[in-house]
N, C-alpha and C positions, 0 to 999 in steps of 0.2 A: 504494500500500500504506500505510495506517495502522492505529494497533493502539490505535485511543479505543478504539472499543468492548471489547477486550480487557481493556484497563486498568480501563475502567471492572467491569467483571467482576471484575477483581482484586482491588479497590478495597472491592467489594460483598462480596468473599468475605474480604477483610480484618475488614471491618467484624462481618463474621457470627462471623469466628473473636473479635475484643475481647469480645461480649458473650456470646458460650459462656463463656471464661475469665473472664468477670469475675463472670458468673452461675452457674459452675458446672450450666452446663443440658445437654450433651450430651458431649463428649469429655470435658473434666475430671471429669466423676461417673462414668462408664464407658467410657474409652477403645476398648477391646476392644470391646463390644457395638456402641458408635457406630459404630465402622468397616465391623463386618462390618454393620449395614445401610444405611449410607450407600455400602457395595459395591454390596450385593443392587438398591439402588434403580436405582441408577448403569448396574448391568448390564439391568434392566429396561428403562428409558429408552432407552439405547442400543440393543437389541432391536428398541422400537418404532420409532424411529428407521430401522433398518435396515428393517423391515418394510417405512414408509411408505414410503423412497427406493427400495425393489425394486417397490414398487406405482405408484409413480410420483407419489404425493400428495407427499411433501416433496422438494424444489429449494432447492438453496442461496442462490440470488437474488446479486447484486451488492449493494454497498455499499462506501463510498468511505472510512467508519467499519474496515471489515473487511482483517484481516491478507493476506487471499488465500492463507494456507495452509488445503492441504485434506487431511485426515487419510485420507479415505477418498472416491471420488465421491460429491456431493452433503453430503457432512462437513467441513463448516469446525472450524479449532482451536478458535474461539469457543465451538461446540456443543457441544465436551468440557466446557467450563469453565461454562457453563451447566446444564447437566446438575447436575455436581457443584455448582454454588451452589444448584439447587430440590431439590435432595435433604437438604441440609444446612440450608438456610432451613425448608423442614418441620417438620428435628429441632428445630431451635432455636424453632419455633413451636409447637408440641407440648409440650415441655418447658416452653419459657418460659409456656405458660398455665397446663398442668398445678402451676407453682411459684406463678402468682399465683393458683391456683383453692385450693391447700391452703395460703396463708399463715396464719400466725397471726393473731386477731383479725380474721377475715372473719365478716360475720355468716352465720347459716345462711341457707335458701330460706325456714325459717316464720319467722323473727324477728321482730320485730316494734318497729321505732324504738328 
């Protein structure tokens, strides 16, 4: 049982919460709204999830990296926290362009030098 890959998950969804807060891209500008769709996505994902492993397309596989806790058959802990890091890297991708697409002193699409 190890928990790298866990951590490193962690670590990733640390990283993602510094530059929401520092940029003001997703939770800090609307808390409320973030969550319920960093929910909706989260419950989506998981859905699929469940789908695939009733289908029999997704296996949780070994790895030596991995807690060996399993939330659900074929649902390792990691999965959760996976999940929630691509739903939230999204928002933060999403925002954080949409903020460098409308900065100030961007030139327009016809500008010209």
């Amino acid at each position: 049982m190890s928990v790298v890959y866990l951590a490193c998950l962690l670590v990733a969804l640390g990283a993602m919460v510094l530059l929401d807060a520092r940029f003001r891209l997703v939770f800090w500008r609307h808390a409320r709204r973030a969550s319920i769709v960093l929910a909706l996505g989260l419950v989506f994902f998981l859905a699929w999830d469940a789908a695939g492993i009733a289908l029999g397309v997704f296996a949780r596989g070994g790895s030596r990296f991995m807690t060996g806790v399993v939330l659900a058959p074929e649902f390792p802990l990691e999965e959760l926290f996976f999940l929630v890091f691509l739903c939230y890297l999204t928002l933060v991708l999403l925002f954080g362009g949409r903020a460098l697409l409308d900065r100030p002193g961007r030139r327009g699409r016809g500008s010209r030098g």
